[in-house]
PyMOL commands that place a pseudoatom at each C-alpha (Angstrom):
pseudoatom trace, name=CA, resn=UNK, resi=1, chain=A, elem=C, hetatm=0, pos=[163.329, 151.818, 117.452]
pseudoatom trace, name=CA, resn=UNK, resi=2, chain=A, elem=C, hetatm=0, pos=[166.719, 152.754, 116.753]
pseudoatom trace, name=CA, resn=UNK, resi=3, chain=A, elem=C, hetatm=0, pos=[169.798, 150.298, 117.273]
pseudoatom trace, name=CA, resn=UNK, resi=4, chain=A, elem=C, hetatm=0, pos=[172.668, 150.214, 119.027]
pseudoatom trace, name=CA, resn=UNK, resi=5, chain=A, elem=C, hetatm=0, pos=[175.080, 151.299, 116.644]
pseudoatom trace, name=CA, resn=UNK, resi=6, chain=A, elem=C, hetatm=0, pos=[176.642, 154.480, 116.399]
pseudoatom trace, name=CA, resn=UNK, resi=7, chain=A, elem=C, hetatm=0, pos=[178.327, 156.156, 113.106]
pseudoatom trace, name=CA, resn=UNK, resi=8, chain=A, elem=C, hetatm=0, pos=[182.397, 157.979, 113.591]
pseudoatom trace, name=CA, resn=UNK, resi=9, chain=A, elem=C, hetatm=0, pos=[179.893, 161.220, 115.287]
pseudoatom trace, name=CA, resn=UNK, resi=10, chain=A, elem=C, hetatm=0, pos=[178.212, 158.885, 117.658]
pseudoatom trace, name=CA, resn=UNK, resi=11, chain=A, elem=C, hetatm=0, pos=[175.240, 159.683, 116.413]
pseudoatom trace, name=CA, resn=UNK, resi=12, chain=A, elem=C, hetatm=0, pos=[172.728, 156.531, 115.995]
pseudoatom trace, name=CA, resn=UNK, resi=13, chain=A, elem=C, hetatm=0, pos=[172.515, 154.958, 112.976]
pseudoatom trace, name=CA, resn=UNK, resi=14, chain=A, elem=C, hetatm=0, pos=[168.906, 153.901, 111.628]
pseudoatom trace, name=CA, resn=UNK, resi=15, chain=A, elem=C, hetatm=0, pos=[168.435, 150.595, 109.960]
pseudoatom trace, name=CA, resn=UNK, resi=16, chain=A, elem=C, hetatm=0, pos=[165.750, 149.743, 107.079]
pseudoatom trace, name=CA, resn=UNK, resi=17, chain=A, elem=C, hetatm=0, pos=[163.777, 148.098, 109.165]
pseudoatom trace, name=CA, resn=UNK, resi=18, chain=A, elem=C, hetatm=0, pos=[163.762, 151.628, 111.102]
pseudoatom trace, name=CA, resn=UNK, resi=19, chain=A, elem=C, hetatm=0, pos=[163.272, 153.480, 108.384]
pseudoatom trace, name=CA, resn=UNK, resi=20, chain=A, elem=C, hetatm=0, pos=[160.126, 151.845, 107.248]
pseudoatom trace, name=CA, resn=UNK, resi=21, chain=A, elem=C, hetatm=0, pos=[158.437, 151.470, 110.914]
pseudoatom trace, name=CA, resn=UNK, resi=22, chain=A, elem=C, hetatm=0, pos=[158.941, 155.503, 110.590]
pseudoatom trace, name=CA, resn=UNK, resi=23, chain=A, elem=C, hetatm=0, pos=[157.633, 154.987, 106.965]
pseudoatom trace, name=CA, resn=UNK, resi=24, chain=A, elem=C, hetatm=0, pos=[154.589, 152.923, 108.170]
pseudoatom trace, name=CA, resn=UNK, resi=25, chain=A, elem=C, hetatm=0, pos=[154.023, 155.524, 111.153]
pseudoatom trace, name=CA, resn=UNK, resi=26, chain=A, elem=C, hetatm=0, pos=[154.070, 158.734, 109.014]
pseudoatom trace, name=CA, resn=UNK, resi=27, chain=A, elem=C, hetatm=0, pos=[151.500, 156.942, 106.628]
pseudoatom trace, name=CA, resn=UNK, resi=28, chain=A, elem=C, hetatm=0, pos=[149.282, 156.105, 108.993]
pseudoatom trace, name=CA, resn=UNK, resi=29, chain=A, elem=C, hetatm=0, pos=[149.838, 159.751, 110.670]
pseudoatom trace, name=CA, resn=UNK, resi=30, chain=A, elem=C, hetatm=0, pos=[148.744, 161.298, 107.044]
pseudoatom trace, name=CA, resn=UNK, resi=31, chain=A, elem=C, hetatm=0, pos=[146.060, 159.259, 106.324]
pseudoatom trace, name=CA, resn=UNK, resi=32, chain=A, elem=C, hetatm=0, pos=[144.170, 160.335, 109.311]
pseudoatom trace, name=CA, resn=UNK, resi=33, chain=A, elem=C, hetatm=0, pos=[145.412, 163.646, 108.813]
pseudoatom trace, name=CA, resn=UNK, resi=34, chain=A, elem=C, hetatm=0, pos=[143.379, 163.052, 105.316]
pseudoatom trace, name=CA, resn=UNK, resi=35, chain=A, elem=C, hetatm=0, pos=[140.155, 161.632, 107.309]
pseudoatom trace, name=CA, resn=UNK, resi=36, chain=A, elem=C, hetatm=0, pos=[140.006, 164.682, 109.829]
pseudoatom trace, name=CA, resn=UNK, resi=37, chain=A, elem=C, hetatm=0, pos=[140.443, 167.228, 107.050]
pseudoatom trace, name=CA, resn=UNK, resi=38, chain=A, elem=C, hetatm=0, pos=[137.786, 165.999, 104.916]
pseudoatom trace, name=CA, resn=UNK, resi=39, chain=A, elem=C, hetatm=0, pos=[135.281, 165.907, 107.984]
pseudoatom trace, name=CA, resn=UNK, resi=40, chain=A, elem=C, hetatm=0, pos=[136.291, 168.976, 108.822]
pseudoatom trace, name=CA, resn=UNK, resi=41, chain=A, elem=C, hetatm=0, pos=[135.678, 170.508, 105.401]
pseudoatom trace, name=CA, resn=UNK, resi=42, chain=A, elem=C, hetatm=0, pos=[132.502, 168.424, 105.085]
pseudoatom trace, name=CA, resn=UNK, resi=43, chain=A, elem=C, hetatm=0, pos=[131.448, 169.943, 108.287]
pseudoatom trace, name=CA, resn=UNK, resi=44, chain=A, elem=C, hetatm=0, pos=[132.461, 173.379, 107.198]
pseudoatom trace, name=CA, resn=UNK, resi=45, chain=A, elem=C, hetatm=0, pos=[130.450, 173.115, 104.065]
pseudoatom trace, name=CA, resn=UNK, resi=46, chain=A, elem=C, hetatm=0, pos=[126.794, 171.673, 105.530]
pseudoatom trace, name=CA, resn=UNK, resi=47, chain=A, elem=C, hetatm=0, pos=[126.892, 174.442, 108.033]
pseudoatom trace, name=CA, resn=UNK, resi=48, chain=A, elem=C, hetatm=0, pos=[127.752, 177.140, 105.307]
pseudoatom trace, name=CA, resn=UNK, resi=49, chain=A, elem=C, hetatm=0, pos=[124.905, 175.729, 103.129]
pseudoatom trace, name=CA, resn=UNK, resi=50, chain=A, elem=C, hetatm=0, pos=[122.478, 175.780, 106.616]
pseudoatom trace, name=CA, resn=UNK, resi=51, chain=A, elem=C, hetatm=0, pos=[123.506, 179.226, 107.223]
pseudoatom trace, name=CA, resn=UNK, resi=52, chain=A, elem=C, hetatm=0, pos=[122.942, 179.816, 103.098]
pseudoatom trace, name=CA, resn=UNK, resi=53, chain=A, elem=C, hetatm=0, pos=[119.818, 178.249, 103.973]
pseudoatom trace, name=CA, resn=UNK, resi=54, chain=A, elem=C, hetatm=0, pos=[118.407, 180.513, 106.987]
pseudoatom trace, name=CA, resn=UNK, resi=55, chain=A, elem=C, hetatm=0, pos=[119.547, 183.430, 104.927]
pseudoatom trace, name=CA, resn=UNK, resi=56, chain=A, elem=C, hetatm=0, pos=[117.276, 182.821, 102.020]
pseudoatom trace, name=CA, resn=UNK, resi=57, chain=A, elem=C, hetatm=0, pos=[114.459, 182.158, 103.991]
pseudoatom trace, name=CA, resn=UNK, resi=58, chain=A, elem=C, hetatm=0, pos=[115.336, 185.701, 106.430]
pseudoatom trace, name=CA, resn=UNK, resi=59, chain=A, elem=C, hetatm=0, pos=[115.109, 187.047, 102.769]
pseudoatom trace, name=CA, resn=UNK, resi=60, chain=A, elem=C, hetatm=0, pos=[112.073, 185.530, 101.436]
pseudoatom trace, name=CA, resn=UNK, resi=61, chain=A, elem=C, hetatm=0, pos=[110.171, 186.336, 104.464]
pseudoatom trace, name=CA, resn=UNK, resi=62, chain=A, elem=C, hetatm=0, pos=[111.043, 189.617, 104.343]
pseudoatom trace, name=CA, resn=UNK, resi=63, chain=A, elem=C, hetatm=0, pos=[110.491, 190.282, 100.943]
pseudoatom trace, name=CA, resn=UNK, resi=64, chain=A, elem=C, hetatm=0, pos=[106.873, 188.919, 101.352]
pseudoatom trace, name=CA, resn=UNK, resi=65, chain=A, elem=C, hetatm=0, pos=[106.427, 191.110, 103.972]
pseudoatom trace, name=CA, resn=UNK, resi=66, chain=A, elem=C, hetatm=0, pos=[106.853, 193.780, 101.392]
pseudoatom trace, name=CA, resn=UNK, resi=67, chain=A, elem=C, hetatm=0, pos=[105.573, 193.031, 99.025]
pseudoatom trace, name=CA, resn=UNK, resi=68, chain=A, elem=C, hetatm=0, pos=[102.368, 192.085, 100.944]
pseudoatom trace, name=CA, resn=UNK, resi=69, chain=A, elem=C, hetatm=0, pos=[102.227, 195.945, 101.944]
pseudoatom trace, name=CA, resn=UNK, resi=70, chain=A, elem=C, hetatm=0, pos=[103.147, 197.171, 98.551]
pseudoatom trace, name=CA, resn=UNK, resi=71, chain=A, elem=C, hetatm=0, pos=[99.712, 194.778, 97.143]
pseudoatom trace, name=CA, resn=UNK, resi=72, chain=A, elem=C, hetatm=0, pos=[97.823, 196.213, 99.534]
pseudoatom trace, name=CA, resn=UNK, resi=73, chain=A, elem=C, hetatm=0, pos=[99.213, 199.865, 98.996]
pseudoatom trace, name=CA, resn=UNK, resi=74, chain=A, elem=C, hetatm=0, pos=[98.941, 199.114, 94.934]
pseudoatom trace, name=CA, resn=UNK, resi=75, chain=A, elem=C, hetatm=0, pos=[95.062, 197.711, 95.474]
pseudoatom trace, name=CA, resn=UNK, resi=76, chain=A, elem=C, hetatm=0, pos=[94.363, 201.277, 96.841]
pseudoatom trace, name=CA, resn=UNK, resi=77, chain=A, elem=C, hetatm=0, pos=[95.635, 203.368, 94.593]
pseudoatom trace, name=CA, resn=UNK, resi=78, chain=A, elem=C, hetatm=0, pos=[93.704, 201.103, 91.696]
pseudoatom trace, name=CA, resn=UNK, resi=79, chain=A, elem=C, hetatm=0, pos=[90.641, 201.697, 93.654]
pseudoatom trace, name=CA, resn=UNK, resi=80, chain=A, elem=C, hetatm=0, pos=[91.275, 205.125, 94.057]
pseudoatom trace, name=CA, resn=UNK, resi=81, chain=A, elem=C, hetatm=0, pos=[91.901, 204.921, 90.098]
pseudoatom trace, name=CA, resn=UNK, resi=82, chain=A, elem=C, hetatm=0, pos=[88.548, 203.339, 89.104]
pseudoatom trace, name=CA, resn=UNK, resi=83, chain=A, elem=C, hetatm=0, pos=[86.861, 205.848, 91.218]
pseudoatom trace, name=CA, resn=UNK, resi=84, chain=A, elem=C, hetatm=0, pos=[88.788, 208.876, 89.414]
pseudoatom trace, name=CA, resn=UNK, resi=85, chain=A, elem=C, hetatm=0, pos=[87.801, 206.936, 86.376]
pseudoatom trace, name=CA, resn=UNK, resi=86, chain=A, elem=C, hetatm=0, pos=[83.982, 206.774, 87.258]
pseudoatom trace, name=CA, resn=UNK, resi=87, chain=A, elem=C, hetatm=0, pos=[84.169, 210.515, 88.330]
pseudoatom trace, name=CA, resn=UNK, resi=88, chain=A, elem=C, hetatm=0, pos=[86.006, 211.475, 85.033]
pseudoatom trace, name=CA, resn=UNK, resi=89, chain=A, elem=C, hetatm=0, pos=[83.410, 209.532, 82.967]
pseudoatom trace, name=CA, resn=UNK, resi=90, chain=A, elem=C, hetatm=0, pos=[80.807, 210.896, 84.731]
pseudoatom trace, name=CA, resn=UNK, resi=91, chain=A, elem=C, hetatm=0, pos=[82.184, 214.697, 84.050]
pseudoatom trace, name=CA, resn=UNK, resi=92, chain=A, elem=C, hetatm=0, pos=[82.319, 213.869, 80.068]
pseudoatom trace, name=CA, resn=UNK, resi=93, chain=A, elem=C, hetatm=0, pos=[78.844, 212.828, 80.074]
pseudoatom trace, name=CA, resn=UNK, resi=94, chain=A, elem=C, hetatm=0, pos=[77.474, 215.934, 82.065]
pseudoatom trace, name=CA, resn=UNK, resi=95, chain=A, elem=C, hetatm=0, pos=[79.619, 217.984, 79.770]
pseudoatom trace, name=CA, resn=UNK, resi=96, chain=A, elem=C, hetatm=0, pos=[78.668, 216.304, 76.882]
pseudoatom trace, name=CA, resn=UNK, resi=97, chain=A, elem=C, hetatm=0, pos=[74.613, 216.867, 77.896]
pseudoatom trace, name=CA, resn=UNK, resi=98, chain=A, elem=C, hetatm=0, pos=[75.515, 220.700, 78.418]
pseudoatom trace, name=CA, resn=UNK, resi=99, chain=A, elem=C, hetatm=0, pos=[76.744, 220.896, 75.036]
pseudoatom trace, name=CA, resn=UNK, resi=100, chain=A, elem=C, hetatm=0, pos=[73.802, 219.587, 73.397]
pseudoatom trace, name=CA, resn=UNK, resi=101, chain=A, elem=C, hetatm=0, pos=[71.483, 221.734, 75.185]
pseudoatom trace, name=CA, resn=UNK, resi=102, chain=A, elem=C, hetatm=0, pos=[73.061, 224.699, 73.718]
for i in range(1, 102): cmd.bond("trace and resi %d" % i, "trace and resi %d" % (i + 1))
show_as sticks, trace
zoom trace
């Protein structure tokens, strides 16, 4: 791309036409430098929102599975409640006979 002619150094001297293929080149060379890093970012970005994604759901499922136990663990203990209950009311009523009989 460079000519023939030489400066008092000998080194080659570019011309414009030269200097704008280089121009044109380095354009074109930053442009798809452009293009790759926005796939490449794009990319980046879907798989951190899939991995977002599969982390959630790890969560939810787990958190269901809790909380599944804890229902059943918390439906017990209200049984076990309404029986005390029952028993308790039961007690006041016998006690309550007793003391009229006196």
């Amino acid at each position: 791309m460079l000519n023939d002619m030489a400066d008092d150094n000998g080194n080659s001297v570019a011309t414009k036409a030269d200097v704008a293929g280089l121009r044109a080149e380095l354009k074109a060379d930053i442009q798809s430098l452009r293009t790759a890093t926005k796939a490449d970012i794009e990319s980046a970005k879907m798989e951190t929102f899939e991995r977002i994604e599969r982390s959630e759901t790890t969560l939810l499922k787990e958190f269901r599975k809790w909380s599944s136990r804890n229902d059943a663990q918390l439906k017990l203990h209200g049984a076990r409640d309404i029986s005390y209950d029952q028993r308790i009311t039961l007690l006041e009523e016998r006690v309550a006979e007793l003391e009229e009989h006196r």
